[in-house]
N, C-alpha and C positions, 0 to 999 in steps of 0.2 A: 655366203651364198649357199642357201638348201641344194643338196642334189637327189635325187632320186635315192640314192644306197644313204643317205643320210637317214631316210623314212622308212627305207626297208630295215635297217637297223633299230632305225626307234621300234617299229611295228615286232621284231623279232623281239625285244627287251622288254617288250609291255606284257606279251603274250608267256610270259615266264614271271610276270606278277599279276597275274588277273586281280586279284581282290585290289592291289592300289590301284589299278588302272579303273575298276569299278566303282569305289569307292568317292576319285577323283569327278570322273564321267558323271556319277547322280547327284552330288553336291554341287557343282556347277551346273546343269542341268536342270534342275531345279530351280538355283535360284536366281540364274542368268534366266529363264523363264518367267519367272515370274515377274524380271525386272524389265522384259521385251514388251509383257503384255499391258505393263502400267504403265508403259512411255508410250506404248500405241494410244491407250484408253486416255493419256493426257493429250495425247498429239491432239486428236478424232478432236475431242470438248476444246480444247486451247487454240487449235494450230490449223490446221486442216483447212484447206478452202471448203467454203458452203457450195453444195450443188445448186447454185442459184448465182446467175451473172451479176456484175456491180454489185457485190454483196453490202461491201462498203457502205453505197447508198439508200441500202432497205433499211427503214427504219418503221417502227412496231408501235402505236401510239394507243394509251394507255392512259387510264387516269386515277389519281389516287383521290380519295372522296375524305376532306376534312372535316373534322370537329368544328363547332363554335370557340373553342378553346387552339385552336389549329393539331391538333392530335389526329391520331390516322383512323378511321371509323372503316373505312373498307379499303383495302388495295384493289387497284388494275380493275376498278370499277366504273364503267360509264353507261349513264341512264342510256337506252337504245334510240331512245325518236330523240338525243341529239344531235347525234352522228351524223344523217342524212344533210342536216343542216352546214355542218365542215363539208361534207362531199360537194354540197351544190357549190359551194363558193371557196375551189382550191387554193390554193398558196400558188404564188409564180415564182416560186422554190422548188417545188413537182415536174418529173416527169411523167408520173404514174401516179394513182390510186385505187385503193378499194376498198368496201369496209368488208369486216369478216364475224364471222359470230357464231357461236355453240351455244344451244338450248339445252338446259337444266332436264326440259321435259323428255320422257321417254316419248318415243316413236317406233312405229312396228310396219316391215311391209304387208297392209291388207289386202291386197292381190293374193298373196300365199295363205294358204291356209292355217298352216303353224304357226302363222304372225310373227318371227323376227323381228328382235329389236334389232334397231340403226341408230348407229351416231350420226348424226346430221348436222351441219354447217352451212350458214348462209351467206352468201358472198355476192361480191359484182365480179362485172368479167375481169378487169384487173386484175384482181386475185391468179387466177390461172395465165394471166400473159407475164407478172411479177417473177412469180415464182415456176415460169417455165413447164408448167403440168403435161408431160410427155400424155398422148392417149391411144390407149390401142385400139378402139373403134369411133368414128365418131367424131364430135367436136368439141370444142371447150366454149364456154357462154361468149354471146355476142353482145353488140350495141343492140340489139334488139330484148337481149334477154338485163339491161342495164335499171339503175333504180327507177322505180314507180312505172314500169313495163307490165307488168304484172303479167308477164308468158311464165305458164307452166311447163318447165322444162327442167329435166334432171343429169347432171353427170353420176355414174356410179364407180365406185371403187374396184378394182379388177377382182378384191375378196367377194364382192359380195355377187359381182357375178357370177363368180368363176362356183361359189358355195350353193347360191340361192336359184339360178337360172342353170346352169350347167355350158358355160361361156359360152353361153348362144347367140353368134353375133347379129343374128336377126333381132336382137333384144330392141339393140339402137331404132328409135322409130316407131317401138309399142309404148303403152304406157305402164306406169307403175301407177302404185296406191299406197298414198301416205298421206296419213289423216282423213280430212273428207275429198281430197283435190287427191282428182289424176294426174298425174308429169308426165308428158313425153321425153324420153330418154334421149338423149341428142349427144352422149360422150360414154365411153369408159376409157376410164383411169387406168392408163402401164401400171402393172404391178409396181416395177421400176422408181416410181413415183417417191420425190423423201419428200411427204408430207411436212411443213413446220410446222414443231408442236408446239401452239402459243398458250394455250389453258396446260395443260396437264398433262404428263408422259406418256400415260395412259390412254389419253383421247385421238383415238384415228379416226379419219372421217372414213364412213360407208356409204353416203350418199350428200353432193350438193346441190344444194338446191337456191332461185334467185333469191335475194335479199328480203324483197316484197313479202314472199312468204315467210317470213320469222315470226312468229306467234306474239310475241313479246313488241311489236309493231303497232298491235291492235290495242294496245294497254296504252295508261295513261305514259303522260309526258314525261315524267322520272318512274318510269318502270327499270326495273333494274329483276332480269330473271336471263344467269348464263353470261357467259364469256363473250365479251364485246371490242372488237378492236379498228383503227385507222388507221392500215394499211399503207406507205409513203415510197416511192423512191424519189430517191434527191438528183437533181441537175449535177449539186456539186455535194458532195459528202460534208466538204467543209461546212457547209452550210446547215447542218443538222443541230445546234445551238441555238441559231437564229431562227431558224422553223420552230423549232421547239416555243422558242417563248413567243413567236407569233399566233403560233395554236393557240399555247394555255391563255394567252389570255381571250381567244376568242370563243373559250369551250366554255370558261367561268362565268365570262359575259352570256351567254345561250342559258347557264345552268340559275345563275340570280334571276336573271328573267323569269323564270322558270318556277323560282320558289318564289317570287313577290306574291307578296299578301299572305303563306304559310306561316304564322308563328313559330310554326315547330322546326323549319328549314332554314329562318332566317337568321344569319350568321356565320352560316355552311361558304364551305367554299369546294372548288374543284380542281383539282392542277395536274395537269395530262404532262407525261414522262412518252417526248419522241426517242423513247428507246434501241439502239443498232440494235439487229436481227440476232447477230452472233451474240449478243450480253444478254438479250431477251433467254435465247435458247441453255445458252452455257446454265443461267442460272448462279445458283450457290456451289453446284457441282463442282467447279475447279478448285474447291476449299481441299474438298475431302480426297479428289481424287490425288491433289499434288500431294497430301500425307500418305496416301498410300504408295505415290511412287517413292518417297521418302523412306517408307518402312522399307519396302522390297532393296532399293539404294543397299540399306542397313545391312537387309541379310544379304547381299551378296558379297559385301564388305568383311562381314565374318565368315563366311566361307571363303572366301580369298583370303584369310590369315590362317582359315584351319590347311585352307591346299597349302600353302608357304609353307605348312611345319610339314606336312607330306611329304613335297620337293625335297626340303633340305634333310628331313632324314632319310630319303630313298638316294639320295646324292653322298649320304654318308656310309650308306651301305656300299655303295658304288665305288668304293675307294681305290678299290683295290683294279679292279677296269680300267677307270680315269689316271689311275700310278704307271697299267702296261700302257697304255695309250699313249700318256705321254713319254715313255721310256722310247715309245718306238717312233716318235717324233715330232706329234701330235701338237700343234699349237695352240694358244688360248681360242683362237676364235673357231677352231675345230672343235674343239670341245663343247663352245658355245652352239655353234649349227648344231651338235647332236640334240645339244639338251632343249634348244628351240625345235627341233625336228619330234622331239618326243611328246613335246608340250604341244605342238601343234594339230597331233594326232591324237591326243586325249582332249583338245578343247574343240578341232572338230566333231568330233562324237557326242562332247557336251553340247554343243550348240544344236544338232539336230534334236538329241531330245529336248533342250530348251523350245524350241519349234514347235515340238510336240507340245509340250507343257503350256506354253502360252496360246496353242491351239486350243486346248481343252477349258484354258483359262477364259476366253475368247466364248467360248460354250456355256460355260457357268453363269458369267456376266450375261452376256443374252437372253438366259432364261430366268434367273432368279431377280436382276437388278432395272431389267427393261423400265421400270417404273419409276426408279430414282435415279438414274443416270441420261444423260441425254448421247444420243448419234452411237449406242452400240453397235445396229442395226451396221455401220462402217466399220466396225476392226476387223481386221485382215493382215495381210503380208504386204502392205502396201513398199514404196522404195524407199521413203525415209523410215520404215521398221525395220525393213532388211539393214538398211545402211548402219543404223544403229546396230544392228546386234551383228553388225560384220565387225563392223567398229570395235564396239567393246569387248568383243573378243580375240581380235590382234592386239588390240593394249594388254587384255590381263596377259595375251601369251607372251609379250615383250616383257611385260614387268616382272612376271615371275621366272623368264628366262634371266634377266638381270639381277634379280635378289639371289638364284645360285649362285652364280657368274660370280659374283662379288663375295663367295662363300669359300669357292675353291683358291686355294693355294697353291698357283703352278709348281712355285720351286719347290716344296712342300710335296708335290706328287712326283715331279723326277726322283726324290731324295729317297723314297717310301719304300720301294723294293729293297733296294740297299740295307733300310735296316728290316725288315723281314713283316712290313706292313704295319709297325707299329707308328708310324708317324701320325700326323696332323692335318694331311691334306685336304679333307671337306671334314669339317668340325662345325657344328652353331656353337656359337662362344655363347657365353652367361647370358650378357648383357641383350642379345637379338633372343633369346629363348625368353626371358623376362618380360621386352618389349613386347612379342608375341604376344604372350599372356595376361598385360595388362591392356593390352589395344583389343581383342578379343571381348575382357572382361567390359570394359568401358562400353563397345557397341554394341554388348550384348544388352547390357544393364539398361542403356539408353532406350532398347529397342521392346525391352521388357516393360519397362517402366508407363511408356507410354502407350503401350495397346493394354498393357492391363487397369488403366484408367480408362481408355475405350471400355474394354471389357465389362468391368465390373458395372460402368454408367450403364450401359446398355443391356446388361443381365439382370442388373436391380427394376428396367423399366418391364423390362417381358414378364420379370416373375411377380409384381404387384398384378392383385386384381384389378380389371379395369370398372370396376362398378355397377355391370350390368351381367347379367348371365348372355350365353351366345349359342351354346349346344343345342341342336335344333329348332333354331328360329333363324326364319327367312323372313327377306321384303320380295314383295311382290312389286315393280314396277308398272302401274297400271297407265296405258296407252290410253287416252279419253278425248274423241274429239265432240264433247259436248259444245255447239257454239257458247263464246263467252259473249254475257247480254251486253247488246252496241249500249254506250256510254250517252248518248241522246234518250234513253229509257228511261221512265222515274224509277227513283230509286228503289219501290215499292217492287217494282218490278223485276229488278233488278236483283234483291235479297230475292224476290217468291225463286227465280231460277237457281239462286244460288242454294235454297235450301233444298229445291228438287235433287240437284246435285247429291248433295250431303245424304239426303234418304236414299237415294239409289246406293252408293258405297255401302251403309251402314245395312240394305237390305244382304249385296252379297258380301259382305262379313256375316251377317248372320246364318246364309248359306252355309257359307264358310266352313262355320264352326262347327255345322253338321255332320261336315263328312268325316268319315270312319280314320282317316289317319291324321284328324287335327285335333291335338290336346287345345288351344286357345286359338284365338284371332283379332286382330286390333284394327283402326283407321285410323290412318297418321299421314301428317304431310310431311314427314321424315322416321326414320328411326333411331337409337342413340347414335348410332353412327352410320354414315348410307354409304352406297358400294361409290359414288362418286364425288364422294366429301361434300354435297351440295349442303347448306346452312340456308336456315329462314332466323331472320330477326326483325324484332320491331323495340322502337324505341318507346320506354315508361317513363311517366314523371310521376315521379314521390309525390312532390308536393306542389299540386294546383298554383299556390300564392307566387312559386319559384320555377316561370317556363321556362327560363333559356338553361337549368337543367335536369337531362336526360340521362336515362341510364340505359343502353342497349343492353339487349340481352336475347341470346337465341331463345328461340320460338318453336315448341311441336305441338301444334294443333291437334289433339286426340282425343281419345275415349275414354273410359272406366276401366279397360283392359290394359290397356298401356302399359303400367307401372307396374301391376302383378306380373305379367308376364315375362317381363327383361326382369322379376326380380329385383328391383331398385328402393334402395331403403326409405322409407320414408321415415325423419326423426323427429318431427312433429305434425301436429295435425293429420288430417285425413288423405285419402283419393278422395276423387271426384265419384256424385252418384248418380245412377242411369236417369234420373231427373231431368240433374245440371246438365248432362251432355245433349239430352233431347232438346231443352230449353234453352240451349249454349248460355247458360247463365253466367252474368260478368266476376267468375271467380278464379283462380290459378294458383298453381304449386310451383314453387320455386325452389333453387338449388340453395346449397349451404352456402356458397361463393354469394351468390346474389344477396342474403340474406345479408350477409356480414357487411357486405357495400352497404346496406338500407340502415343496419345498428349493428353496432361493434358487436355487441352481446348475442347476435342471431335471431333474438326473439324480436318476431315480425308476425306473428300470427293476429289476425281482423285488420291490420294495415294496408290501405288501398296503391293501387297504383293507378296512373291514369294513363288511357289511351283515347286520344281523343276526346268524345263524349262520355265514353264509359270511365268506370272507377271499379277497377278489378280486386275484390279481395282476397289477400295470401289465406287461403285454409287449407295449406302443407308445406313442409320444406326435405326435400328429397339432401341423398347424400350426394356428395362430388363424386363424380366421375376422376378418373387417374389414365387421361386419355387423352394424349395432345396428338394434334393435327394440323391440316394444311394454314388452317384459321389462324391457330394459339397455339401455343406451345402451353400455357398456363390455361388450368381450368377457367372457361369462361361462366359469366350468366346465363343460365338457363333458366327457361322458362315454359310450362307445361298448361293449355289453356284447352276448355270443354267445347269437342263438337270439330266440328270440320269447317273449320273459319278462315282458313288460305285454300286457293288453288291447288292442282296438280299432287292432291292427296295418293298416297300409296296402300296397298292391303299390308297387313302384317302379319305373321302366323306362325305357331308353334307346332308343330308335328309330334306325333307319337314316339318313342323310340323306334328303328327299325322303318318307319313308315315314309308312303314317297307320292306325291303330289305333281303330275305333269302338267305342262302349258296345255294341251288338248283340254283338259276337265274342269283347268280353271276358265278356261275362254266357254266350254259350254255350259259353264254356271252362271258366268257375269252375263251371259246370252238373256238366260232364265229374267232376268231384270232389266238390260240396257246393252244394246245395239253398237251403244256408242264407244262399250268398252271393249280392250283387250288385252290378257296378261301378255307384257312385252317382255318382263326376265325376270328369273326367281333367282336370288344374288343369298348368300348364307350370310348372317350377321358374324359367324364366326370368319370367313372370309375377310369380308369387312375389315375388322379388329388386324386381321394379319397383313391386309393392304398397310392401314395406317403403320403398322411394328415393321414392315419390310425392311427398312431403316435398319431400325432397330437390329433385326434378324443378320441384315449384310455386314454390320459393321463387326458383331456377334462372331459370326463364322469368318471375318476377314481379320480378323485382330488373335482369335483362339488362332488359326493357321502360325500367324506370326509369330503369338508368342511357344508353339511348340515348334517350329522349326528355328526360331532362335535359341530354343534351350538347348534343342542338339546340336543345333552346330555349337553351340559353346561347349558342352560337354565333349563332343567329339575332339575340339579343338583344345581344350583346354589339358584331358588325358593325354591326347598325342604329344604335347610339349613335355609336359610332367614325364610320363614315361620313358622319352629319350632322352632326358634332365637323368632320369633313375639308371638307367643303364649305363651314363656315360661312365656313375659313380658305383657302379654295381661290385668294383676292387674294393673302392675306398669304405663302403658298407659290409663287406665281408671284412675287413682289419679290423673293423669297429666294434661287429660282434662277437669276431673271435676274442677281442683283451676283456670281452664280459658285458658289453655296451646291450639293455635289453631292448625288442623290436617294439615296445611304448616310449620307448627313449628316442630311441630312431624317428619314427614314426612323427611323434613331437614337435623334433625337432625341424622334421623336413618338412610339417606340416603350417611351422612357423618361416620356416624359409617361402614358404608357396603363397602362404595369404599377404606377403608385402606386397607382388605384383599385382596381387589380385585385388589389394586396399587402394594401392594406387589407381589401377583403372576404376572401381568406384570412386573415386572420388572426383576424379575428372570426370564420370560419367553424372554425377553429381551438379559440378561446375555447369556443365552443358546443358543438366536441365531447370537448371536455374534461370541461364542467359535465356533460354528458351519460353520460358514463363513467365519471364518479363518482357518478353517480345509480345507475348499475347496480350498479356495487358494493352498495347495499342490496340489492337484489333479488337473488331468486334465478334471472336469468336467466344461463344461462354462455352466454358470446359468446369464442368464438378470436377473437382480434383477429391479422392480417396487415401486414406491415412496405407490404410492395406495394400493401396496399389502401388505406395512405393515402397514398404519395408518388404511385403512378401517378394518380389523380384529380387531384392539386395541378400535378404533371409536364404532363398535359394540357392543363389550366386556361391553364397559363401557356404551352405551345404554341397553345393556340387563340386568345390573344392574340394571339401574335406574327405569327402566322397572319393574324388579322383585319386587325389595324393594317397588314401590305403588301397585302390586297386591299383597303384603305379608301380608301390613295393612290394606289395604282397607278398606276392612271387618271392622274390630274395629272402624276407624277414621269417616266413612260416617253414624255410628249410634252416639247414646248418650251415653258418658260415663257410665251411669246405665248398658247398655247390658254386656262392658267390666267388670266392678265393678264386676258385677251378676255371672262375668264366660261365658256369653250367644256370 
């Protein structure tokens, strides 16, 4: 039983060794920190109840869009005008529905003058009754605001009040302006609010709006533009299989209907995934995040071997205390409270900085990771984190009370006065000094091994060029409520609008291009890579005689500027010339990946492709991009076509060095030409690039951390052993030199005694990631495994022995045997 003078004791003992007591304190602290913050960040994604009641029975419905071949052509893709048709006619498996959806296209509020873009979402009232949408003013959508209602009415996000109006709760009841339609405001959204994020980590809603208006409504039957989902709660959770295949087969059936009499569709199929809420959200994330609580695991496992060699040489110094102690009548388990009493006060002070540290860690992730991690927006101190780090720090303080305990010698310390301190009473024998050593090497090596294949994967992806240049060029997200012409129009008519369209962009790009801080300017219905990963593709057929196949391949509708601009190689054939663009004539450049799909050899130049009625001639093939994303991972087919021939085109523009373009000047130039436009956000392509590498960047910085703090703590840990190994023989090296024995000899020899324990932990460390990599082999994780990333780790290991082992002795072998003889 601890008492009080037990602590005042420890507290007086510690305080006459600061440096081990600080030493101890930042080594746990640290890595008991970081192992708080990764069991919270797995709890949060793994464990945690969802702020949304019956979680269980939310289910997220989704569809994946098949090949003629059954191969996956799009994920989590479902044409918009089918949806309605699941809504009208529910499942008697439901007690709720809604559908929910995010538009591709930029939106701006035109009520303000600056024009802010919004992300926008279209929903039924459902939606907000499912997932419980707390409101600070206001109301959440009714049966009245329900599909084909077509009331203009808007909830807004507490940001975008609280930014755009100055939380004015007279808001509720005015209108806004977005696109050409007024909303009367009838909600805002509690800040409070946990949005589900079903597209993209990224994506927060700033304003929702009824269903009815979704842009993508007005298009044809398999439109497919933005994030589309079927919202469900279940009666019975169990029942989420059975739903599942009574949907898909009723979405397939809507979707063949749909493509009868298409050639080009026929064969497709569609299969909707009623996926739980919590598996929606989790995502992939609980891959990466359970190795990183794996790594943090690791270090704090070697830091617990290095404190162990601490304890037991701070208990060997002690000898002579623990000898009066027990002289004066001290029993085992007195001895034991002190030394639990001391540990207790040095791993309290650990854990508050742990606290600290996983506070910060807590900060880090929030800021940098928000994009690739789901529910950070939750870590905190909640009670299963405290409970955990209360937890695991009365275990290490038990266990490493018990690994002294098991060290001292009582009889051995009665005995010790008597002969005048030279006994045995707290000694590490050989065999636990060894063990140390090679359990240290082993975790370290493990721990090395495997972030520096992280590592180097993700260092070799940053440092390849991505294929396009980025330095001062922006997209311009341009806001356009041009009506789209009603599909009852001849077609005739239909093209005259759309080319009106096309001349207005291409007039303010030519503005554009005038003004004094823009080196170039382009028209595109993408850029290599856009701030919101949005893709255009369309499907080619090589060969007319052979329709059923196609070859997709993404799609940027653009100019003659395009390709000079981002710099993009082209290795055959031409750009496009201001002709071809004005005539949008049926020609196009294609990527190297694409080419090689068409002939092994590349060479595709006057080779047509068909789309539809046209027959598009390859006259260029650009270089691959080295640029994976939400899409692919592997370079996809790309595809480069003249003229502004898809919707929801963007400006694109290069600036001057030093030079700076605001929304005000862009919005009173597109004035100059069209009413209808508005710069909604100028996003940097170099941005861009570091969205898609965030990844990349976190694993980067999360792996470098690892592998230097696992190098000290083994270095730390591995010295400490060696050095009270070296002194315990600091006699037996001083007889040795005296009979003539030289300190290369010495040296040598004890450098050959140190790398057994340290060959044995590699090798076990070996063993382990062997079994380990054959585990992967079932999974579907792919891991590039690197030649470098394991010998440099093992390379090291065994230099920071050799390393330790000559500053262990130094000391001893660089004086005269006399010092060592002396004790000195």
């Amino acid at each position: 039983m601890l008492t009080i003078k037990d602590f005042s004791t420890a507290l007086y003992a510690l305080s006459k060794a600061k440096g081990y007591a600080a030493t101890v304190v930042l080594t746990l602290g640290l890595t008991l920190g970081t192992l708080i913050a990764m069991f919270n960040l797995n709890y949060q994604i793994l464990a945690a109840p969802l702020p949304y009641a019956d979680e269980d029975k939310l289910v997220v419905g989704s569809a994946d869009w098949l090949n003629k071949d059954g191969s996956l052509l799009y994920p989590r893709v479902v044409p918009t005008n089918l949806l309605p048709d699941l809504y009208h006619n529910p499942s008697a498996k439901l007690s709720s529905q809604a559908l929910l959806g995010y538009a591709f296209t930029a939106m701006t509020l035109r009520d303000l003058p600056h024009s802010p873009q919004i992300q926008v979402s279209y929903t039924t009232p459902g939606y907000m009754q499912m997932y419980q949408m707390p409101l600070a003013h206001g109301r959440a959508f009714s049966a009245e605001e329900d599909l084909e209602s077509h009331n203009a009415v808007a909830v807004l996000s507490e940001k975008i009040w609280r930014s755009h109006y100055n939380s004015d709760p007279a808001l509720v009841g005015r209108k806004v302006r977005i696109g050409n339609t007024d909303f009367t405001v009838v909600g805002i959204a509690a800040a409070h609010f946990s949005e589900p994020q079903m597209a993209t980590l990224s994506r927060h809603t700033d304003v929702w709006l009824p269903w009815d208006f979704n842009p993508v409504a007005q298009r044809g039957r398999l439109s497919v533009n933005g994030w589309h989902f079927y919202l469900a709660k279940l009666n019975n959770a169990a029942d989420r299989s059975a739903f599942e295949q009574e949907i898909r087969t009723q979405l397939n059936s809507l979707y063949q209907d749909s493509i009868a009499g298409l050639p080009s569709q026929v064969g497709r199929s569609m299969q909707l995934n009623a996926q739980p809420l919590r598996s929606l959200l989790e995502g992939d994330s609980g891959n990466r995040t359970l190795w990183m609580l794996a790594g943090s695991l690791l270090l704090l496992l070697i830091a617990a071997a290095n404190i162990t060699n601490l304890l037991l040489s701070r208990a060997a110094k002690q000898q002579r205390t623990l000898s009066i102690q027990a002289a004066l009548g001290a029993q085992r388990h007195h001895l034991f409270s002190q030394i639990l009493a001391e540990l207790s006060c040095l791993l309290a002070a650990a854990l508050l900085l742990a606290l600290g540290v996983a506070k910060g860690a807590y900060s880090l992730l929030q800021t940098y990771a928000a994009s690739t991690l789901p529910r950070l927006s939750a870590l905190g101190f909640d009670w299963p984190t405290l409970a955990f780090a209360l937890l695991t720090t009365a275990l290490l303080a038990l266990l490493f009370a018990w690994l002294i305990s098991r060290q001292i010698n009582y009889r051995a310390l009665q005995q010790n006065l008597q002969s005048s301190g030279k006994g045995s009473g707290v000694q590490i024998s050989s065999n636990t000094r060894q063990l140390l050593i090679g359990s240290q090497v082993a975790l370290a090596a493990l721990l090395l091994v495997c972030s520096a294949q992280v590592l180097l994967q993700s260092l070799s992806e940053l440092r390849q060029q991505v294929g396009f240049t980025t330095e001062h060029r922006f997209q311009i997200t341009v806001d356009d409520i041009t009506p789209i012409p009603a599909s009852s129009l001849p077609v005739e008519q239909r093209q005259a609008a759309q080319r009106q369209r096309r001349d207005e962009l291409i007039q303010v790009r030519d503005l554009l291009r005038q003004l004094p801080a823009v080196q170039q300017a382009s028209v595109s219905n993408t850029p290599p890579i856009s701030y919101d990963g949005v893709i255009n593709s369309r499907n080619y057929l090589p060969d007319p005689d052979n329709p059923s196949h196609f070859i997709v391949g993404r799609v940027a509708s653009t100019d003659q500027y395009f390709l000079p601009m981002f710099d993009i190689v082209l290795l055959q054939g031409r750009n496009f010339s201001a002709q071809e663009v004005a005539a949008q004539t049926p020609v196009v450049i294609i990527n190297q990946t694409f080419a090689r799909n068409l002939q092994p050899d590349g060479q595709v130049l006057g080779q047509r492709l068909h789309v539809g009625t046209e027959a598009y001639e390859i006259i260029g093939v650009t270089a691959d991009f080295q640029l994976s994303d939400d899409w692919s991972v592997d370079e996809p087919n790309r595809s480069y076509l003249p003229g502004n021939q898809m919707p929801y085109s963007q400006l694109l523009m290069q600036l001057k060095p030093g030079m700076q373009v605001d929304k005000t000047e862009l919005n009173q130039l597109m004035a100059q030409v069209s009413a209808n436009f508005r710069a909604a956000e100028v996003y940097s392509i170099a941005d861009n690039v570091n969205r898609v590498l965030l990844s990349n960047y976190l694993a980067a910085a999360v792996t470098t951390s690892l592998v230097v703090l696992s190098f000290l703590l083994a270095a730390i840990g591995i010295y400490g052993v060696l050095s009270y190994s070296v002194q315990l023989r600091r006699f037996e090296l001083g007889v040795r030199m005296a009979i003539g024995a030289r300190p290369v000899t010495i040296l040598r020899q004890l450098l050959g005694e140190n790398l057994k324990p340290v060959l044995a932990g590699l090798a076990l460390a070996a063993l382990a990631l062997v079994a380990l990599w054959l585990g992967l082999q079932q999974t579907s994780l792919l891991v590039e495994l690197s030649t470098g990333g394991f010998a440099l780790p093992l390379l090291l290991i065994v230099l920071l022995t050799v390393l330790t082992s000559l500053l262990s002795v130094w000391e001893i072998i660089r004086k005269p045997a006399i010092y060592a003889l002396q004790g000195q």
